[in-house]
C-alpha positions as CSV (number, residue, x, y, z in Angstrom):
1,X,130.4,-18.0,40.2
2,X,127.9,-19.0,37.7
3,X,125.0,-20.5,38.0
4,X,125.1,-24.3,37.8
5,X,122.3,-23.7,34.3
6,X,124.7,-21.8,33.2
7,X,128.1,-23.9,33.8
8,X,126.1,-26.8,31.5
9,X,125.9,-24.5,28.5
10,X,128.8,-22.6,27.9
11,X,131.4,-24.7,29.9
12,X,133.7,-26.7,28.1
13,X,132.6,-25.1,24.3
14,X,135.5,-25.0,22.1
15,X,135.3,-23.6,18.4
16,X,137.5,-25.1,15.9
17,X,138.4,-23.5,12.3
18,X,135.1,-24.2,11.1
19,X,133.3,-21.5,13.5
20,X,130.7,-23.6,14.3
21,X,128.8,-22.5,17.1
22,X,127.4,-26.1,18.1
23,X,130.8,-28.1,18.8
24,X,131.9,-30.3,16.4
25,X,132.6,-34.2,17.0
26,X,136.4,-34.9,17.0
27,X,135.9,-38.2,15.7
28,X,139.5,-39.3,15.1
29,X,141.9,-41.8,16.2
30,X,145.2,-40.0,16.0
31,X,146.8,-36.4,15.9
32,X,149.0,-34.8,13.6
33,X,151.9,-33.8,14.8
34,X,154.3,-30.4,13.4
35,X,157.7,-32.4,14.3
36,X,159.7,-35.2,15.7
37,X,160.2,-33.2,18.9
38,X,156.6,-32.0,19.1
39,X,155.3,-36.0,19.2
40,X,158.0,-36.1,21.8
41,X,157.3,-33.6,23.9
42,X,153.5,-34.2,23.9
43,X,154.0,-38.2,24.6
44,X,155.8,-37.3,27.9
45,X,153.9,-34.6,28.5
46,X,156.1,-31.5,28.7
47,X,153.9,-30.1,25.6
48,X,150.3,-29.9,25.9
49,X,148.2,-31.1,23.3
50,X,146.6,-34.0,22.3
51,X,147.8,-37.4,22.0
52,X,145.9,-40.7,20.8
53,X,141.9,-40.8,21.1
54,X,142.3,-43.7,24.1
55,X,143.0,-40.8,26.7
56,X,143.0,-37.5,24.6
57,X,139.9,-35.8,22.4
58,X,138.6,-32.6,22.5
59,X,135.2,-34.2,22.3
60,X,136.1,-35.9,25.6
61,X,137.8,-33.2,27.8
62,X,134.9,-30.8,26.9
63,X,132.4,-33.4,28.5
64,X,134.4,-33.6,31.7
65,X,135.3,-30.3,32.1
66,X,131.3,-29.4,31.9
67,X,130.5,-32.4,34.3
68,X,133.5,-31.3,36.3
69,X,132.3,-28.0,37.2
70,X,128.7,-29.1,37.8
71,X,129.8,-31.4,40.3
72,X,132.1,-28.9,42.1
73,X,135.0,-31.6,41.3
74,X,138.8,-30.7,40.1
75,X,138.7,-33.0,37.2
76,X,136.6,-35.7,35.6
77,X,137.7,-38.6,33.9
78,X,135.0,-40.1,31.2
79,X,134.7,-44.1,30.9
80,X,133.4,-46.4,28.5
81,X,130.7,-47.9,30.7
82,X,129.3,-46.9,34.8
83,X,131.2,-50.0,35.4
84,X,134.2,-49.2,33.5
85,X,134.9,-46.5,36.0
86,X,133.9,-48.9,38.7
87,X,136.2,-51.2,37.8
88,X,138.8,-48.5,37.1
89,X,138.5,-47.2,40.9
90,X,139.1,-50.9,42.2
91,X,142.1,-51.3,40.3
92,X,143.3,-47.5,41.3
93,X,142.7,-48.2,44.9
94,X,142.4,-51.9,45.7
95,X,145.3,-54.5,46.2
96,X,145.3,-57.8,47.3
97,X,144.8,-58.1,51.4
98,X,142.7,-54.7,51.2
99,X,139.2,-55.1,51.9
100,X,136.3,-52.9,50.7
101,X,133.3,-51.8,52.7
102,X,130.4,-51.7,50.6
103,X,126.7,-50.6,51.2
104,X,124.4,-53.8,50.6
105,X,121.7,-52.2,48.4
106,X,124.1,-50.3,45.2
107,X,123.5,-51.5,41.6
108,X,123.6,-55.6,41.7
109,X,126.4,-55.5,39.2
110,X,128.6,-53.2,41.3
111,X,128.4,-55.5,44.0
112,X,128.6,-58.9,42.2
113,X,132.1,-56.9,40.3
114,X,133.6,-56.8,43.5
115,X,133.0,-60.2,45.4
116,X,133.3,-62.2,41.9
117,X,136.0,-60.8,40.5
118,X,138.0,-58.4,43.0
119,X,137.4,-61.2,44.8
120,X,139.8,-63.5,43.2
121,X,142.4,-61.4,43.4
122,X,142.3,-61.2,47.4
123,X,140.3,-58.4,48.2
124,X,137.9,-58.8,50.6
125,X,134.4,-57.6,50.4
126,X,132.2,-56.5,53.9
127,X,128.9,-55.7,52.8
128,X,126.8,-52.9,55.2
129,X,123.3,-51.8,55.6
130,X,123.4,-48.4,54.1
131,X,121.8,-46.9,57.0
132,X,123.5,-48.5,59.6
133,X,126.6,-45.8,60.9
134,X,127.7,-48.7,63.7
135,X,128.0,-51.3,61.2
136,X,129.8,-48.4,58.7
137,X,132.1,-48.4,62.1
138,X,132.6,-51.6,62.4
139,X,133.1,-52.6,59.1
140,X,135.8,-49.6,58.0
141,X,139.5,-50.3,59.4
142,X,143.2,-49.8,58.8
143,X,143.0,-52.8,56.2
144,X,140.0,-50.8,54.1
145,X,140.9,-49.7,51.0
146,X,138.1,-48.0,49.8
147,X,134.8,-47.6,50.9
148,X,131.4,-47.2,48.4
149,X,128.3,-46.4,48.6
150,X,124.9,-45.3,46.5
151,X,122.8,-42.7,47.5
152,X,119.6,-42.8,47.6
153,X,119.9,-46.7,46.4
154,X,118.6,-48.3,43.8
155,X,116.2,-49.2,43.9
156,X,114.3,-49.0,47.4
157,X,115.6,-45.5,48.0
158,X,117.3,-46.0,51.3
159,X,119.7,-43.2,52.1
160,X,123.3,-43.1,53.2
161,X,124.7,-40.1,55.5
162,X,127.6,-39.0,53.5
163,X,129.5,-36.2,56.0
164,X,128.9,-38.8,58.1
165,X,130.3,-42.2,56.4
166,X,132.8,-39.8,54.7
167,X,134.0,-39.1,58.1
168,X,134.4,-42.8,59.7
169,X,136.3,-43.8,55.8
170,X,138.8,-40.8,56.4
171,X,139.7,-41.9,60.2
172,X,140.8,-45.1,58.7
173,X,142.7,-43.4,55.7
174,X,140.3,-44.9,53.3
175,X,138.6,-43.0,50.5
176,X,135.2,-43.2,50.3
177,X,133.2,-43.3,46.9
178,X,129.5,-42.2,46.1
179,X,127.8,-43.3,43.0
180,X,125.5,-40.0,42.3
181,X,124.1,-41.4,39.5
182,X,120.0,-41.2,40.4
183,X,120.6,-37.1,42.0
184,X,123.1,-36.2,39.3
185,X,124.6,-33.0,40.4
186,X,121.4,-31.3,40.2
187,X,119.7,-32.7,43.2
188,X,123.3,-33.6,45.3
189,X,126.9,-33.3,45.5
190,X,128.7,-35.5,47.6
191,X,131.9,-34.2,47.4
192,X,130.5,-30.8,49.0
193,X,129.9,-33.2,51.8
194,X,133.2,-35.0,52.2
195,X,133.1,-38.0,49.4
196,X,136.9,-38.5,47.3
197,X,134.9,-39.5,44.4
198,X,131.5,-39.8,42.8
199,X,130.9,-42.0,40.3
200,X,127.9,-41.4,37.6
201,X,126.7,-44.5,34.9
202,X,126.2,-41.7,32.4
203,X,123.9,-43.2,29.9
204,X,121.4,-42.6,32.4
205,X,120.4,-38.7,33.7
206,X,123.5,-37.4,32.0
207,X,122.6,-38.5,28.2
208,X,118.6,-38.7,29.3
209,X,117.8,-40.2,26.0
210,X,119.2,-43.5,26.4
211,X,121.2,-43.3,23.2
212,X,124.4,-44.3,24.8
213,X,126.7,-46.0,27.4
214,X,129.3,-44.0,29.7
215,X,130.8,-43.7,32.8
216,X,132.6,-40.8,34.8
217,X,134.7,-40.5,37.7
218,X,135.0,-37.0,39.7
219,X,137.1,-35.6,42.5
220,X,140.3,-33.8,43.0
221,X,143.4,-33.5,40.3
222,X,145.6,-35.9,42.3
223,X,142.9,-38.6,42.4
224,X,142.2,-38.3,38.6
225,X,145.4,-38.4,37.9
226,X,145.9,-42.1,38.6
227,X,143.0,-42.7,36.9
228,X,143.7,-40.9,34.0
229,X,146.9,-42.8,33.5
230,X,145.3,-46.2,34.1
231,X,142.9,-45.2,31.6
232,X,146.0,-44.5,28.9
233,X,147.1,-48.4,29.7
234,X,144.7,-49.9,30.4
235,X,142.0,-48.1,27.6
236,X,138.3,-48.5,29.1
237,X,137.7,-45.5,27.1
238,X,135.0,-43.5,26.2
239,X,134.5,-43.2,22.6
240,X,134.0,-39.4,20.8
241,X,130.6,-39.7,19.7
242,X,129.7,-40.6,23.6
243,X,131.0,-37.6,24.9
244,X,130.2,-35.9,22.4
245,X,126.2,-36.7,22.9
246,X,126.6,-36.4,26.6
247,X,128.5,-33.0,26.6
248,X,125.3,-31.6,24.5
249,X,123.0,-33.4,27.0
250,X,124.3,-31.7,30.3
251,X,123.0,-28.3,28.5
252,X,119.7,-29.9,29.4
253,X,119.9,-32.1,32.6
254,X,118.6,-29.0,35.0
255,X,115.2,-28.7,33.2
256,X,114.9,-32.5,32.2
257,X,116.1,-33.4,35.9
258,X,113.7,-31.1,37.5
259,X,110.9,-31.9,35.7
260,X,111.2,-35.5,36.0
261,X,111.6,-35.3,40.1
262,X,108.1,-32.9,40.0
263,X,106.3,-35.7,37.9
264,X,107.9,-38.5,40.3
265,X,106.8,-36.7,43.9
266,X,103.3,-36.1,42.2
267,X,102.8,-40.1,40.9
268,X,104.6,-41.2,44.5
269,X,101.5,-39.3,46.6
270,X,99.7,-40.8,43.7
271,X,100.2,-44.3,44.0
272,X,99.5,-44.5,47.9
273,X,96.2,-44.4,47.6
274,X,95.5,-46.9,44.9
275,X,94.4,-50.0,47.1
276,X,96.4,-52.3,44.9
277,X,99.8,-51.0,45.5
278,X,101.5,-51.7,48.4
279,X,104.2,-49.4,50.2
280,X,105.7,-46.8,47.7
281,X,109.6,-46.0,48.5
282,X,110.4,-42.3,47.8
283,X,112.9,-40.2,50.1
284,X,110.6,-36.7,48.9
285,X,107.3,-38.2,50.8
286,X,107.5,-36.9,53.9
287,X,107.0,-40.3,55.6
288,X,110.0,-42.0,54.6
289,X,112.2,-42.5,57.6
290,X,114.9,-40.7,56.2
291,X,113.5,-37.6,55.0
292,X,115.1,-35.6,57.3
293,X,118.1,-36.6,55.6
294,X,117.2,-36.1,52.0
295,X,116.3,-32.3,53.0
296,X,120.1,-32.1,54.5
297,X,122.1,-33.6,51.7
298,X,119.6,-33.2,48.7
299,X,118.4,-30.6,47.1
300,X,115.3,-32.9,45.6
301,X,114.6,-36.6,45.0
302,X,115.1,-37.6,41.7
303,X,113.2,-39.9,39.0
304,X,113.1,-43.4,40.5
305,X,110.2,-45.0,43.0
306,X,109.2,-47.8,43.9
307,X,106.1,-49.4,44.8
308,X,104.3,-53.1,46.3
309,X,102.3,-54.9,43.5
310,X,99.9,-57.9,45.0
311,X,102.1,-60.4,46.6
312,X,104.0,-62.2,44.5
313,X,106.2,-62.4,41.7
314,X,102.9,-62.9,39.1
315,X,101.0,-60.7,40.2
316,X,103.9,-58.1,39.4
317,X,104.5,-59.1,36.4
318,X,100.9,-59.2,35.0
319,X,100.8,-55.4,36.6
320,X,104.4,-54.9,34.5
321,X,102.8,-56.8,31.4
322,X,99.8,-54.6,31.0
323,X,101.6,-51.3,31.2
324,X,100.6,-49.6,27.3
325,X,102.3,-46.5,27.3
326,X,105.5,-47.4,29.9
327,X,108.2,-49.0,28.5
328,X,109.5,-52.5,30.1
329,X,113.1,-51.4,29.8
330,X,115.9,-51.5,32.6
331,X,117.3,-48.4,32.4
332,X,116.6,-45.0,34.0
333,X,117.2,-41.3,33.3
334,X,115.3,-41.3,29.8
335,X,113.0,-39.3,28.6
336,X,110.1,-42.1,28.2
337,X,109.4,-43.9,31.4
338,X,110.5,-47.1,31.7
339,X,109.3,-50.0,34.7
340,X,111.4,-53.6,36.1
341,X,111.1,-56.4,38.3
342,X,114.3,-55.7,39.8
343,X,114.2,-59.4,41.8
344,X,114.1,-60.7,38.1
345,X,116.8,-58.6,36.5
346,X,118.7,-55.7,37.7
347,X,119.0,-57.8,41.1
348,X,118.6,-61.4,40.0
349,X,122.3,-62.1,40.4
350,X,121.9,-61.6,44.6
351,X,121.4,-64.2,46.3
352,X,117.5,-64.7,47.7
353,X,118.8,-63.8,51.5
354,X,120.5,-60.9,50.2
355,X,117.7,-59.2,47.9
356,X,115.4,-59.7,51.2
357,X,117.6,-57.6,53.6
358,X,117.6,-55.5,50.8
359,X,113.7,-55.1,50.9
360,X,113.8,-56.0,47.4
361,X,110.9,-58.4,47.3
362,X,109.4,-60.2,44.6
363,X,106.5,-58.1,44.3
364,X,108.5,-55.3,43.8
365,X,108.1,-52.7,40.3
366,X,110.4,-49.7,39.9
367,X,109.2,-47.0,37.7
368,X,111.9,-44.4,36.2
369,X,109.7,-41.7,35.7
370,X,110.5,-39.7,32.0
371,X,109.2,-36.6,30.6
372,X,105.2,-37.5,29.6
373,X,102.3,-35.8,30.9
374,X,101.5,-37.3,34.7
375,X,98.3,-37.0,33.6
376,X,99.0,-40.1,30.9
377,X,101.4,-41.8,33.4
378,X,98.5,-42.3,35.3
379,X,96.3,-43.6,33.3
380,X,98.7,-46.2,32.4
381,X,99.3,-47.1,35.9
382,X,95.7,-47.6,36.2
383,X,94.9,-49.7,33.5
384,X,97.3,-51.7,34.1
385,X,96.1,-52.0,38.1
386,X,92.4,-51.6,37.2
387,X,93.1,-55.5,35.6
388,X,93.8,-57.0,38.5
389,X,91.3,-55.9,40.7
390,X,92.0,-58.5,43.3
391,X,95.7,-57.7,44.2
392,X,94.3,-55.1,47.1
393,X,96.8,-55.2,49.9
394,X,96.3,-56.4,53.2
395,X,95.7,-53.0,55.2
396,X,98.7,-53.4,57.3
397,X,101.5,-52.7,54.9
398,X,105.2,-53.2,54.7
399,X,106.9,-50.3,56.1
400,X,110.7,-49.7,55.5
401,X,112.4,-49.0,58.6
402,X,114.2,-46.0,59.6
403,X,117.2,-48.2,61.2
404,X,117.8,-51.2,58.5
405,X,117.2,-54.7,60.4
């Protein structure tokens, strides 16, 4: 088998008549077809070949057959948006009376998808502590129809067990999705571990240049298949110039990935001991509760920390506002670092109680770390801390718990 490096370059090429050796963009709507029966044949799929651009491009399958094999999955099916496919595996596997068991701390918009608008439609939301296997237990039933998680989450980098939650979702007959989006298939694979389906918002790690928006779902050919054809009716699609951008990125997400998680362990051991900064999250500092973990099911820790600023709201946004060099940009995965209030924006749609189980206090920055020099990271971080010499913590700090309260 070839190395994963490997799979991310040559994987999915295709040369057309021009020759060319970079793959060309097939930046078309429709196909031509050599006959009557030909069109016929392909539409009900007894010939192969392509179709319409709203399920079918060349520009397209190449991207998820690359992404496909780097995640050890059967088949990939490429989105318009992360929550696109989101929505795409709801509709696939949710129906009215089904509940959904969801871990508290995913993507704010994930979770305010399923109780606003699944919701309506009759499908009941139970909302876990990621870490928490007995509420997992108690939660997961004969009535779940799917179970989801994020792992590490974003953004206090709590960690899920996988085998473990995989295992409890299977007892009930449920599948069980993992959104893989801040490891990429670098640094995890869930479904080596017993997940149905991982999900990735690919505008982030996968493109690393934040040029576009995408979304993929992985897992085995049975499973894509019903995605695939709601995909054809329902046309959240992915356009050709996405996937297109995104199957030339994967030839680089093992260096950019690696490199990024180096620079983010180095500026996590970092940031402890600046006596303005309160607790750092990070699953690759060997204090976190669940390191253990990350060593089991990871093979590193990715670009995104978090850290304590002061004590309030102000105080991290004056330390946000005087950043020179960091971008204030929600996204992650790009090659320039970029820093959020996550209470005020990624998470401001959660209700107060809920962003405070979720340890996502007001005083909370998270940094996606990019491809700079640390070195210039640094001195970013410490102008911009160096201004507010009075936000030292008080010495005993938060500490995130091993067992979620």
């Amino acid at each position: 088998m070839q190395a994963l490096s490997t799979q991310a370059i040559r994987l999915g090429q295709y040369i057309d008549v021009s020759d060319s050796h970079s793959e060309p963009i097939a930046l078309t709507s429709a196909y031509v077809f050599r006959s009557t029966a030909e069109a016929a044949g392909r539409f009900a799929g007894s010939i192969k070949g392509n179709v319409y651009s709203r399920f079918t491009n060349p520009s397209t399958q190449a991207f998820e057959l690359r992404l496909a094999a780097m995640e050890d999955a059967e088949e990939a099916v490429a989105f318009a948006s992360g929550m696109a496919a989101i929505t795409a595996i709801g509709l696939a596997w949710l129906k009215s009376g089904d509940n959904v068991v969801c871990s508290r701390d995913v993507f704010g918009t994930t979770l305010h998808a399923l109780r606003h608008y699944f919701g309506r439609f009759g499908v009941e939301v139970k909302v876990v502590g990621l870490t928490r296997l007995d509420q997992w237990q108690a939660a997961i039933n004969a009535r779940t129809g799917l179970v989801f998680m994020e792992t590490p989450s974003n953004p206090v980098q709590q960690l899920g067990d996988i085998a473990a939650i995989a295992e409890l979702a299977h007892a009930a007959g449920a599948l069980l999705a993992v959104d893989n989006t801040l490891l990429t298939p670098i640094f995890q694979k869930p479904l080596q571990l017993g997940a149905d389906l991982v999900v990735h918002s690919a505008g982030k790690y996968l493109d690393g240049q934040g040029r576009c928006i995408a979304g993929a779902v992985l897992g085995s050919k049975a499973l894509m298949a019903e995605l695939r054809g709601q995909l054809r009716t329902l046309g959240a699609c992915i356009s050709p110039m996405t996937a297109w951008l995104l199957h030339k990125s994967l030839e680089t997400l093992d260096l950019r990935v690696r490199r990024i998680g180096d620079s983010t362990l180095l500026l996590a051991k970092w940031l402890r001991g600046q006596p303005q900064v309160g607790h750092v999250y990070y699953s690759g500092l060997h204090d976190h509760p669940q390191h253990a973990l990350a060593q089991r099911q990871q093979s590193g820790y990715g670009g995104v920390l978090t850290f304590e600023v002061g004590h309030s709201q102000a105080d991290a946004w004056r330390f946000v506002d005087a950043l020179r060099l960091i971008s204030i940009a929600t996204n992650i995965g790009d090659t320039r670092s970029m820093v959020t209030h996550p209470a005020s924006t990624t998470h401001g749609r959660l209700t107060a109680a809920d962003r405070a189980t979720a340890h996502i206090g007001d005083n909370l920055v998270r940094l996606s770390v990019g491809l700079e020099d640390v070195s210039d990271l640094k001195a970013d971080l410490l102008q911009a801390l160096d201004l507010r010499p009075g936000l030292a913590m008080p010495s005993q700090r938060c500490q995130l718990s091993a067992v979620e309260a």
